[in-house]
C-alpha positions, -999 to +999 in steps of 0.1 A: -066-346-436-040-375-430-013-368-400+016-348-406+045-372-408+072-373-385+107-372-402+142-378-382+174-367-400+205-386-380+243-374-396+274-385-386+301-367-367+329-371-387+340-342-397+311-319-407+309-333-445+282-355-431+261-327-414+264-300-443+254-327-471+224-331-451+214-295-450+199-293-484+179-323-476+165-306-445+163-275-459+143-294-489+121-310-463+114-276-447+087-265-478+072-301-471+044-307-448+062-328-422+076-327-387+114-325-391+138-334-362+175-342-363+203-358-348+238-361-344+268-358-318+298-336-315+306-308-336+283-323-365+253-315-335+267-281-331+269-276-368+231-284-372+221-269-338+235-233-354+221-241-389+186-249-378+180-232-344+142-240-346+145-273-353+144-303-324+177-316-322+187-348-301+222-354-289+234-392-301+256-415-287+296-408-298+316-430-318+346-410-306+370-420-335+405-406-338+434-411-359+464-417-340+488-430-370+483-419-409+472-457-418+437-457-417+432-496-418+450-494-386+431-463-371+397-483-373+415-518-363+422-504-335+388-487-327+367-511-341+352-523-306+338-489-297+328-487-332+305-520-331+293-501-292+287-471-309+262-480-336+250-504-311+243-475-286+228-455-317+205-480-326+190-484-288+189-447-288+171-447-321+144-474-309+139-454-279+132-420-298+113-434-325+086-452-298+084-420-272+084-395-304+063-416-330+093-411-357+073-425-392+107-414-412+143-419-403+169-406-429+207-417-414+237-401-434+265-429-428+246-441-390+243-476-394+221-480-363+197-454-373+167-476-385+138-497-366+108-520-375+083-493-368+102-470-395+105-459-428+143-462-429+167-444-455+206-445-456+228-421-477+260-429-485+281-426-515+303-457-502+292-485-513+325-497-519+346-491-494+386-483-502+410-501-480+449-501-481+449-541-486+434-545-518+428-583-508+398-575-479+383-550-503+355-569-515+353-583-479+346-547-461+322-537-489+303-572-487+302-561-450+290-529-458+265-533-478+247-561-455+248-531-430+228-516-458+201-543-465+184-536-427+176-500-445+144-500-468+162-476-494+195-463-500+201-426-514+233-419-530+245-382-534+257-386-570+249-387-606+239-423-620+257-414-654+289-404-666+299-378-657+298-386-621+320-376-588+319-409-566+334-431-594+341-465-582+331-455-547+291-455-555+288-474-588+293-512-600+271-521-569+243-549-574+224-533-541+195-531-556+176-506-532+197-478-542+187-446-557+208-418-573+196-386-558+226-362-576+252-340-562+239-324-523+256-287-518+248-261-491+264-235-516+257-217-544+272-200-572+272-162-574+293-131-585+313-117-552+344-088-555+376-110-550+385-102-513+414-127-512+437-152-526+428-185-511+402-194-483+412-229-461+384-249-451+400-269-424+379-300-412+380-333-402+388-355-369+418-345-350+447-345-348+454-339-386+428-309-388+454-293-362+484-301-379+472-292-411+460-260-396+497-253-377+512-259-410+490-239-434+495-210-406+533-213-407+537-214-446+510-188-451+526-161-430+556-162-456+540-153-486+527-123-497+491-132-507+458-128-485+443-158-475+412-164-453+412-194-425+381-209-416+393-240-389+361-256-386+359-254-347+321-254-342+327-254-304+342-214-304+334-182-316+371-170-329+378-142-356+413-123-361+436-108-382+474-117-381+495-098-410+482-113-441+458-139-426+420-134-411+408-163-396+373-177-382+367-202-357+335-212-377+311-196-402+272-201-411+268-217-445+259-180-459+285-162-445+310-190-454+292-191-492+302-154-495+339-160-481+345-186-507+327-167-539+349-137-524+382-160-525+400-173-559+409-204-548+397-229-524+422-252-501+403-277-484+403-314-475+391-340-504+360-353-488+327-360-508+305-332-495+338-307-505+340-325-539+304-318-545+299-282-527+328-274-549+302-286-584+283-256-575+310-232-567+329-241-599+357-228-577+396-240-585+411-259-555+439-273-540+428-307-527+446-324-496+434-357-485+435-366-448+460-389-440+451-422-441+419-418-454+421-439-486+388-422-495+402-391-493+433-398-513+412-420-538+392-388-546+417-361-549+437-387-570+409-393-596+405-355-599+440-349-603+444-376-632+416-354-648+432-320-643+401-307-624+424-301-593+457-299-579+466-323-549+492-325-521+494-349-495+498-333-459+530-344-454+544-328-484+526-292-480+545-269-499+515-242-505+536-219-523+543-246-552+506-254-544+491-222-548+512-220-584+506-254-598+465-250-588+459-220-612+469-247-642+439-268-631+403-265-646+379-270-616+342-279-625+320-263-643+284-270-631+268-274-670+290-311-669+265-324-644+226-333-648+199-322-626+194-330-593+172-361-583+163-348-551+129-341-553+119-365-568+134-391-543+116-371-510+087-373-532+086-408-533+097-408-499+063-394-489+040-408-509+044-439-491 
């Protein structure tokens, strides 16, 4: 009987987009016959470390990113030196673990520095082309990019190769030629639940806009009349209260927080990828708003918007009365637009090897 393979799943902390769209991988992996461990940093470790409790998890080096201003080319300007030391760091780490723990597998969601010679190395991304304010150094940072990309034997792409698709521009008209389309990745499912309240925020994301937006949402909340449900995305406590109108949750497991949203009408949230996809299977109506400065972000809930699939606001201009009026005019998704999943087939190919 050949060895068991060894298979390391590394995510990104930024925000917990990266860590939850990894979750159905590892929980796909699970009813394989291989040794899983992961890997991570911050509240994306936490995240995982509450997810998978009997799972090996090793603690990565930090990038330690944060956006001080709302322009994102500026943000990462700025940082870009302990960005380079961070997936430098990574990638020692990475050499390290794979030699002492005889890794066959690495899958890295977004860690550039996540791969070796002695590995089987995958990336997932659904950025291939990367959205920058200056339209000028856009093919520039994607060439970039995707060179990153070419030390990785295969790329995986969380999104349908056809129309329709959810990445748009972000993950198609590429010529990388290692890439393969593995569909949508959600944590959630879609199920009847008794309506329990009007709107559940999702609040996540690097700070400080997850705790403005969170200030703000509390502020404007408490002067309306509907229920809501808060869930802040704060890995690191255990936090649950009700103020007037309001119950709110430091953090919740992806079944408890599955529940919350099927019990909830309406869904206010960020507009990152892994949201944009968990909300295909939750065919849920939502109110979409972009983190500041994240031309990603803004990108996304601006192509859904132009389709009338969901209502956006930027942060700065939070009005969620108007917000929780306008939303109800908006179509959402409805999951029988998309194809099937690619999923297995791709960690099927993955282990054939």
């Amino acid at each position: 009987m050949p060895a068991q393979k060894r298979l390391l799943v590394a995510c990104l902390n930024w925000g917990l987009g990266h860590a939850s769209r990894c979750i159905p991988i590892i929980k796909a992996l699970q009813k394989r016959s291989v040794h899983i461990s992961l890997a991570s940093d911050g509240r994306a470790y936490q995240l995982l470390a509450k997810e998978f409790p009997t799972l090996q998890i090793y603690e990565m080096p930090a990038y330690d990113v944060h956006y001080k201003t709302a322009n994102m080319f500026f943000n990462i300007g700025m940082q870009l030196p302990k960005i380079i030391r961070g997936i430098y760091l990574e990638h020692r780490f990475i050499q390290q673990l794979v030699k002492e723990k005889e890794i066959d597998i690495i899958i890295s969601d977004n860690r550039y520095g996540c791969y070796t010679t002695q590995s089987k190395n995958i990336f997932l991304t659904h950025q291939l082309n990367i959205k920058i304010p200056f339209r000028p150094f856009e093919k520039i940072v994607s060439l970039i990019n995707k060179q990153f990309i070419k030390r990785f034997d295969t790329c995986w792409i969380p999104d349908f190769e056809e129309r329709p698709n959810l990445a748009g521009s972000l993950s198609h008209g590429s010529n990388l030629e290692t890439t393969v389309f593995i569909g949508a990745l959600s944590r959630m499912r879609h199920y009847p639940r008794p309506k329990k309240y009007d709107a559940i925020a999702i609040l996540s994301g690097p700070e400080p806009q997850r705790t403005f937006l969170e200030e703000e949402f509390l502020k404007q909340a408490k002067t309306l009349a509907n229920s809501f449900l808060l869930v802040k995305g704060k890995t690191d406590i255990e936090e649950h209260y009700i103020d007037e109108n309001i119950e709110v949750y430091g953090y919740m497991t992806t079944e408890t927080l599955n529940d919350a949203i099927m019990e909830s009408s309406l869904v206010i949230s960020r507009s990152g990828y892994s949201t944009i996809m968990d909300l295909v299977n939750l065919q849920k109506k939502a109110i979409l708003l972009p983190t500041p400065g994240q031309t990603e972000q803004e990108f996304l809930a601006d192509r859904f918007e132009k389709e009338g699939i969901f209502y956006t606001q930027r942060q700065h201009n939070f009005k969620l009365k108007e917000a929780l009026e306008k939303a109800q005019y908006y179509k959402g998704f409805t999951k029988a637009s998309f194809g099937e999943n690619s999923l297995r087939k791709a960690i099927d190919e993955l282990l054939s090897d």
